[in-house]
C-alpha positions in Angstrom: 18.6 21.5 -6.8 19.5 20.2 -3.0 22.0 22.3 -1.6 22.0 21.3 1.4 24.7 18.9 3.5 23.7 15.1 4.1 24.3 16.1 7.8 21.0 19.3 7.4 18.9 16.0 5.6 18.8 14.0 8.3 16.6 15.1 10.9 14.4 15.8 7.4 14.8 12.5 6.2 14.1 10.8 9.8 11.1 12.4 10.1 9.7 11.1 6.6 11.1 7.8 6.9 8.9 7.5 10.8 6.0 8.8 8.5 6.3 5.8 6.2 6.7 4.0 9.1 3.3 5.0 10.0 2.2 4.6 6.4 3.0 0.9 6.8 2.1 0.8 10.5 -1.8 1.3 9.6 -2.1 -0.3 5.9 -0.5 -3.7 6.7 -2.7 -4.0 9.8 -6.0 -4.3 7.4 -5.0 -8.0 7.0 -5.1 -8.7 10.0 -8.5 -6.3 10.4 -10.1 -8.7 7.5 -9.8 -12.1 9.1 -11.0 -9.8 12.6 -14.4 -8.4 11.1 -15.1 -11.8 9.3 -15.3 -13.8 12.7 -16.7 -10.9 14.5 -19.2 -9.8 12.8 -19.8 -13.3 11.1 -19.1 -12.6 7.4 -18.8 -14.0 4.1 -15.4 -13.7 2.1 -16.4 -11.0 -0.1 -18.0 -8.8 3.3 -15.2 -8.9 4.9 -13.0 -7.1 1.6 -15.0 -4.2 2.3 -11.9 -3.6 4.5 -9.7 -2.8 1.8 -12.3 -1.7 -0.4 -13.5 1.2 2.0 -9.7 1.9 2.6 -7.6 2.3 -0.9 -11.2 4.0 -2.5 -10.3 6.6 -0.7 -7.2 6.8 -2.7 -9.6 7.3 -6.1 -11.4 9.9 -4.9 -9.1 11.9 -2.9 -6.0 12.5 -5.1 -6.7 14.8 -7.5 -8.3 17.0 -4.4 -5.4 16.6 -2.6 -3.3 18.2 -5.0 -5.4 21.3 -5.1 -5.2 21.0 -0.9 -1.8 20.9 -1.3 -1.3 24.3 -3.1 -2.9 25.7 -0.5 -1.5 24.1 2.7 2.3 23.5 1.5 3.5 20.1 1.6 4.3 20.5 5.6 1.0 21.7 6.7 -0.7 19.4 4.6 1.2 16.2 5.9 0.0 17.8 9.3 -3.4 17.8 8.1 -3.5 14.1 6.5 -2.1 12.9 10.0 -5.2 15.0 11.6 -7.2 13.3 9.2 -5.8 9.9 9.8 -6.8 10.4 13.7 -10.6 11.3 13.5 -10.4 7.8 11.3 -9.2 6.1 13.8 -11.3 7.9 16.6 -14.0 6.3 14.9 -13.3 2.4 15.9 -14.3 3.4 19.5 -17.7 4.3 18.7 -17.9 1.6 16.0 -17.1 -0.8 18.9 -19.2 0.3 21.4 -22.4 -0.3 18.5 -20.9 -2.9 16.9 -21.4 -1.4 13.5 -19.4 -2.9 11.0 -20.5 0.3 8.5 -19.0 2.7 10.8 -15.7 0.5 11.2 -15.7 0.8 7.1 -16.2 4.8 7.6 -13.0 4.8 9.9 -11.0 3.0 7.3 -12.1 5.0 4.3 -11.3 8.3 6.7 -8.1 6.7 7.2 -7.5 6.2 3.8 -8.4 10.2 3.2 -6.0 11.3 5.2 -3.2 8.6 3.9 -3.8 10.0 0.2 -3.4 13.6 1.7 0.3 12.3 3.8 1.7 10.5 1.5 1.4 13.2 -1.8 2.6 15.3 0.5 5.2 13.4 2.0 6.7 11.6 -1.2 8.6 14.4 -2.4 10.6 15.2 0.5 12.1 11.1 -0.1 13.7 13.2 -3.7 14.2 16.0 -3.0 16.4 15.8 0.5 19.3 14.4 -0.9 21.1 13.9 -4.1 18.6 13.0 -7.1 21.1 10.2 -8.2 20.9 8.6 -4.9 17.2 8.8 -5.0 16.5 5.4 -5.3 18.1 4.0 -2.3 16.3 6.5 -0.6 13.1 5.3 -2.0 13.9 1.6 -1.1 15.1 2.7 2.4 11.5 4.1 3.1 9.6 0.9 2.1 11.8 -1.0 4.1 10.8 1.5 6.9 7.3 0.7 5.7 7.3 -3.2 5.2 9.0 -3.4 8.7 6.3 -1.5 10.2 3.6 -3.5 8.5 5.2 -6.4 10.0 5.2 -5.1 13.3 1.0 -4.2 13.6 0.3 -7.7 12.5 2.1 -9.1 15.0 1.0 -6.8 17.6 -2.5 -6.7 16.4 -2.4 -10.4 15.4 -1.4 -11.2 19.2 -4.9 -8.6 20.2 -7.1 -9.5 18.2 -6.2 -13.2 16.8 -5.3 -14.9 20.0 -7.5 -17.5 20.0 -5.9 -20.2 22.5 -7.3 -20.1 25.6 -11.0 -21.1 26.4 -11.2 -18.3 28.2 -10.5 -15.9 24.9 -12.3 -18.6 22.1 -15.8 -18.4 24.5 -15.7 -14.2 23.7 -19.1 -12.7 22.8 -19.1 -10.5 19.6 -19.2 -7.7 21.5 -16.5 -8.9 23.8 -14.4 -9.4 20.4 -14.7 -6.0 18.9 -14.4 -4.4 22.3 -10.7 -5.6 21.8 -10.4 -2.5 19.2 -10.9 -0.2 21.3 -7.6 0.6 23.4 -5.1 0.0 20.8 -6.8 2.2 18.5 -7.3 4.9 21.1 -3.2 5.0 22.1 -2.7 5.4 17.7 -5.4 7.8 17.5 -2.9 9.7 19.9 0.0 9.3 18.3 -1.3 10.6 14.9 -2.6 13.7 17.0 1.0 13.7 18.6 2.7 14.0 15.6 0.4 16.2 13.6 1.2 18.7 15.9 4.8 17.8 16.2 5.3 18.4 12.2 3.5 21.6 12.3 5.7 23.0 14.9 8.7 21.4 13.9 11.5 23.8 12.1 13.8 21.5 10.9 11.2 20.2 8.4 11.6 22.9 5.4 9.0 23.8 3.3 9.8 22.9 -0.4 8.6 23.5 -3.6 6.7 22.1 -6.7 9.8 22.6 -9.7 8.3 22.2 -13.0 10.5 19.1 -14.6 12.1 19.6 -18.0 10.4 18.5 -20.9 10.8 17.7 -24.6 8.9 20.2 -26.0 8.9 19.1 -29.8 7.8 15.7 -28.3 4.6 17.1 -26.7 4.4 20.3 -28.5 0.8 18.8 -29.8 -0.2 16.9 -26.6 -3.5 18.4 -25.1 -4.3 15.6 -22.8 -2.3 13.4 -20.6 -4.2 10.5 -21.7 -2.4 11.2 -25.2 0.0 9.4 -23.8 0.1 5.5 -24.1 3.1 4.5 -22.3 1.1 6.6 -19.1 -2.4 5.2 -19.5 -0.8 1.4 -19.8 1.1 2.2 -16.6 -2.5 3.2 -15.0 -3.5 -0.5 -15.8 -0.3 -1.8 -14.7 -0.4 0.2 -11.5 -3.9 -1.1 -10.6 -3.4 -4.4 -11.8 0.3 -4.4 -9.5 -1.6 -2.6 -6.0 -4.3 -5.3 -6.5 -1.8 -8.5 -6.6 0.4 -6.5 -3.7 -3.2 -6.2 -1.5 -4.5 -9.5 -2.3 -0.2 -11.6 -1.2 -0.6 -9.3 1.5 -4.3 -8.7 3.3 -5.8 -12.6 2.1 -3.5 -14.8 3.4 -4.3 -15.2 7.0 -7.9 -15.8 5.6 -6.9 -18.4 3.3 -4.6 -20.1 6.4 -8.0 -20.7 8.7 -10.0 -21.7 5.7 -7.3 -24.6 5.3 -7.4 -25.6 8.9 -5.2 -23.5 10.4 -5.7 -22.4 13.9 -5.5 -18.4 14.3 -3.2 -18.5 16.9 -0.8 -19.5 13.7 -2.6 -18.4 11.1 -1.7 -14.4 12.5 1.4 -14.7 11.3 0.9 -15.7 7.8 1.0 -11.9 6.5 4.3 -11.0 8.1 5.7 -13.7 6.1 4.4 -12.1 2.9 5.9 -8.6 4.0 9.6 -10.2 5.3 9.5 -11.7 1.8 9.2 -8.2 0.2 12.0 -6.8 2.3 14.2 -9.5 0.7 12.8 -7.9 -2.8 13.8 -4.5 -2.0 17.1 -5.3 -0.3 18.4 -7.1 -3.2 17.1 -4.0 -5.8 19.1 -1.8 -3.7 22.5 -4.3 -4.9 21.5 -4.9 -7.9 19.7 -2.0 -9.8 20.9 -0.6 -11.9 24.2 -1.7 -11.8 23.5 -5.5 -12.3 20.2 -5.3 -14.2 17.7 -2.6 -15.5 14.4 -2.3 -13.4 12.4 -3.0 -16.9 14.1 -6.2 -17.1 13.9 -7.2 -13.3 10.0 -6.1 -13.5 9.6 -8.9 -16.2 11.2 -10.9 -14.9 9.1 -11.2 -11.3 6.0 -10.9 -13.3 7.0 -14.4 -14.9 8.0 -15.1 -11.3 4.6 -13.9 -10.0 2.7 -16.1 -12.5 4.6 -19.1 -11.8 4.3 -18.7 -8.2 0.4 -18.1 -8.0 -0.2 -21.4 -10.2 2.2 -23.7 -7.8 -0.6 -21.8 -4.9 -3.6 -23.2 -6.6 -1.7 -26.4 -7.3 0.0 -27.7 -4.5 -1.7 -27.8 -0.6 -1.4 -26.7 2.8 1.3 -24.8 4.6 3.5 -25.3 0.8 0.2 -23.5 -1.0 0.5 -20.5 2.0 4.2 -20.1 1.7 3.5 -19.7 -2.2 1.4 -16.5 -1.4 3.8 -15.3 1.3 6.4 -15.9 -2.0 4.2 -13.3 -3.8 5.7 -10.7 -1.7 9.2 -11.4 -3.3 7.5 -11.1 -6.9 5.7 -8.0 -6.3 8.6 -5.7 -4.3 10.2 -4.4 -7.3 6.4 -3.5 -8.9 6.0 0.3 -7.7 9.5 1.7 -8.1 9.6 0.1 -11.6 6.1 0.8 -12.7 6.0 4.1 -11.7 8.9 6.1 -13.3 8.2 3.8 -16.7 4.7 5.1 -16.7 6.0 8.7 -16.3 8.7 8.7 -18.5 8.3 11.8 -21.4 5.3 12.9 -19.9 6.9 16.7 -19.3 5.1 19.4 -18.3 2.4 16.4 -17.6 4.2 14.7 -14.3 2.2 16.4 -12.0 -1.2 15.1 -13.3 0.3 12.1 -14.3 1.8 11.6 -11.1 -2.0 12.1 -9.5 -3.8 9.7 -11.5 -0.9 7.2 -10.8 -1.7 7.8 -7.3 -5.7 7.1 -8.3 -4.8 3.8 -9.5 -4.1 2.7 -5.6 -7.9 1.9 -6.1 -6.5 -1.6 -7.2 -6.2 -2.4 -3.7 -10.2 -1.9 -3.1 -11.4 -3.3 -6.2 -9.3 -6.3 -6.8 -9.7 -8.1 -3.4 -13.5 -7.7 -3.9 -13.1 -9.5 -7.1 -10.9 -12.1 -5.3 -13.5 -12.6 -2.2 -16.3 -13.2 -5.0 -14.1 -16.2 -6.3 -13.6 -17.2 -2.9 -17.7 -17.0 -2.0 -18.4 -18.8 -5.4 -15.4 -21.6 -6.2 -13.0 -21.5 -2.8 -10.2 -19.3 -1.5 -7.7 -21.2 -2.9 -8.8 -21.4 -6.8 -9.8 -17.8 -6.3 -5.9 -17.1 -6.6 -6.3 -17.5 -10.1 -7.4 -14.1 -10.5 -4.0 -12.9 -10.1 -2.3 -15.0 -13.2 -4.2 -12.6 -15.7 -2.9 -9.3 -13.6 0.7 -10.5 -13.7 0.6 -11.2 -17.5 -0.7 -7.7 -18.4 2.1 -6.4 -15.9 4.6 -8.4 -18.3 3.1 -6.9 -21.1 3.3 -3.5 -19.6 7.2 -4.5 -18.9 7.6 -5.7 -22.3 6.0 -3.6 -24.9 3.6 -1.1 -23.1 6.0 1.3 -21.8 7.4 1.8 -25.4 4.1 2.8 -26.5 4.2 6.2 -27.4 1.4 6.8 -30.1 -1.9 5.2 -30.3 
């Protein structure tokens, strides 16, 4: 149990919410990154979704080690470490630059990504713990604000670096001229992440906390040897990778799909931050109106019919009305992770923890699904391609439906 005042939590709860901040800061920027690599190193759709490939298959890998880390470090010095981490990734775009080495760019991101899994399992707690457990949720919601805001800000600034494509002067850019652009801006956030590795590491007013074992039915799991005995958990895997990969996909494609229609770049930047302004209207409103005005099962239903119905008017109408359908996406898929994620959990016990990590494994939607996405793109176009998502929102329905309630096989 908290004990401590609201007025002790808030130099705590500042410091997490600039880490999310940061969280957002270098995931949303991969968007941006995609359309980037694909004119600079001249790529085909499904090349350039290595991108998110090399960066959320890092989550796959990592999180199961990173709760063993983590029981070594302490949650503190290991969100020290995943910022550490995070800086040798991005370290890495400077030599990747200077040999034009698209491969080495991808080993940056999936670095990156390493050190992400490592922050944010250790970081996440902190968000429930430092406060009142009832109040949780706003807490929650008040962090991906503070992480959609941030992703809205790198594509803009990184849009305007790398994406200007206006002048003569800039369009006429050799390769290497383009990827040289990389190199300062990822020097100064290679120093920042260095900067505040150190800074939580010193820092006092960040306590250390403490795994607490949650409470558990024990007749209800008295004969569970396996987490995957439970169905409600491994339908919330699905719905967890099926959810990242629609999120990845509103979010990281649509600047893409903009210059494939015609638009110029010098517009087309800006595509993704309508996608993530979109989402911050999704989390604002479920701060009003959950749970007081509706259940998150029943909002999670409802914006997977929403999703669906969105994606089709994408493939079906054109232009700027088929690229504000994506951006519309966003709206669809805010709710997704704060309403997936304790569903999935729920009665799992003495289970959470593991639970909790392979939920965290299922990020790998964002690496996965965008491949699939850029295959459709390669073989039909980017805009039928979109199609892929109608399946993925109808198993998230069925997941908000009938899946969570599944508790025997």
């Amino acid at each position: 149990m908290n004990t401590k005042s609201p007025q002790n939590n808030l130099v705590p709860l500042l410091i997490i919410g600039i880490l999310f901040f940061v969280f957002g800061f270098v995931t949303w920027v991969n968007g941006t990154l995609i359309a980037f690599f694909k004119k600079a190193f001249d790529l085909d759709n499904t090349s350039s979704f290595f991108v998110t490939f090399a960066f959320f298959i890092a989550y796959f890998f990592m999180a199961i080690p990173t709760s063993h880390i983590l029981k070594i470090t302490g949650f503190k010095k290991g969100m020290s470490l995943g910022l550490a981490i995070m800086a040798i990734g991005t370290a890495f775009f400077v030599p990747a630059a200077n040999m034009a080495s698209y491969p080495l760019f991808l080993g940056g991101l999936f670095t990156i990504g390493i050190g992400l899994t490592v922050l944010q399992t250790a970081s996440n707690p902190y968000v429930t713990i430092l406060g009142p457990r009832e109040s949780a949720a706003q807490r929650i919601s008040v962090m991906g604000i503070a992480n959609k805001g941030a992703g809205i800000i790198s594509q803009k600034i990184f849009g305007g670096l790398l994406l200007a494509g206006g002048s003569a002067t800039v369009a006429n850019l050799t390769p290497q001229q383009e990827l040289d652009k990389v190199i300062t801006p990822y020097l100064v956030i290679t120093g920042i992440l260095a900067a505040l590795a150190i800074l939580i590491l010193l820092m006092k007013s960040l306590p250390e906390v403490s795994e607490e074992q949650e409470g558990f039915d024990a007749e209800a799991i008295a004969n569970k040897k396996s987490v995957f005995e439970f169905p409600s958990l491994v339908l919330g895997l699905i719905a967890l990778f099926c959810y990242i990969g629609v999120e990845v996909i509103a979010g990281d494609t649509i600047i893409n799909y903009g210059i494939s229609l015609g638009f110029p770049e010098e517009q087309a930047k800006d595509f993704g931050t309508y996608t993530l302004w979109i989402m911050l209207i999704g989390y604002i409103m479920g701060i009003f109106l959950i749970p007081k005005r509706i259940s998150q099962q029943k909002w999670l239903t409802y914006n997977a019919i929403l999703g669906i119905f969105i994606t089709i008017a994408a493939v079906f109408t054109s232009g700027f009305t088929s690229v504000l359908c994506i951006a519309l996406l966003g709206f669809a898929n805010a709710i997704m992770w704060p309403a997936i994620w304790p569903m999935a959990l729920d009665g799992l016990g003495k289970f959470t923890k593991i639970g909790s990590a392979w939920l965290i494994m299922m990020i790998a939607g964002g690496a996965i699904l965008p491949l699939v996405y850029g295959q459709f793109a390669d073989m039909y176009d980017t805009q039928k391609a979109y199609l892929l998502l109608i399946p993925l929102y109808i198993y998230i329905f069925y997941f908000s439906v009938l899946g969570y309630k599944k508790k025997k096989w």
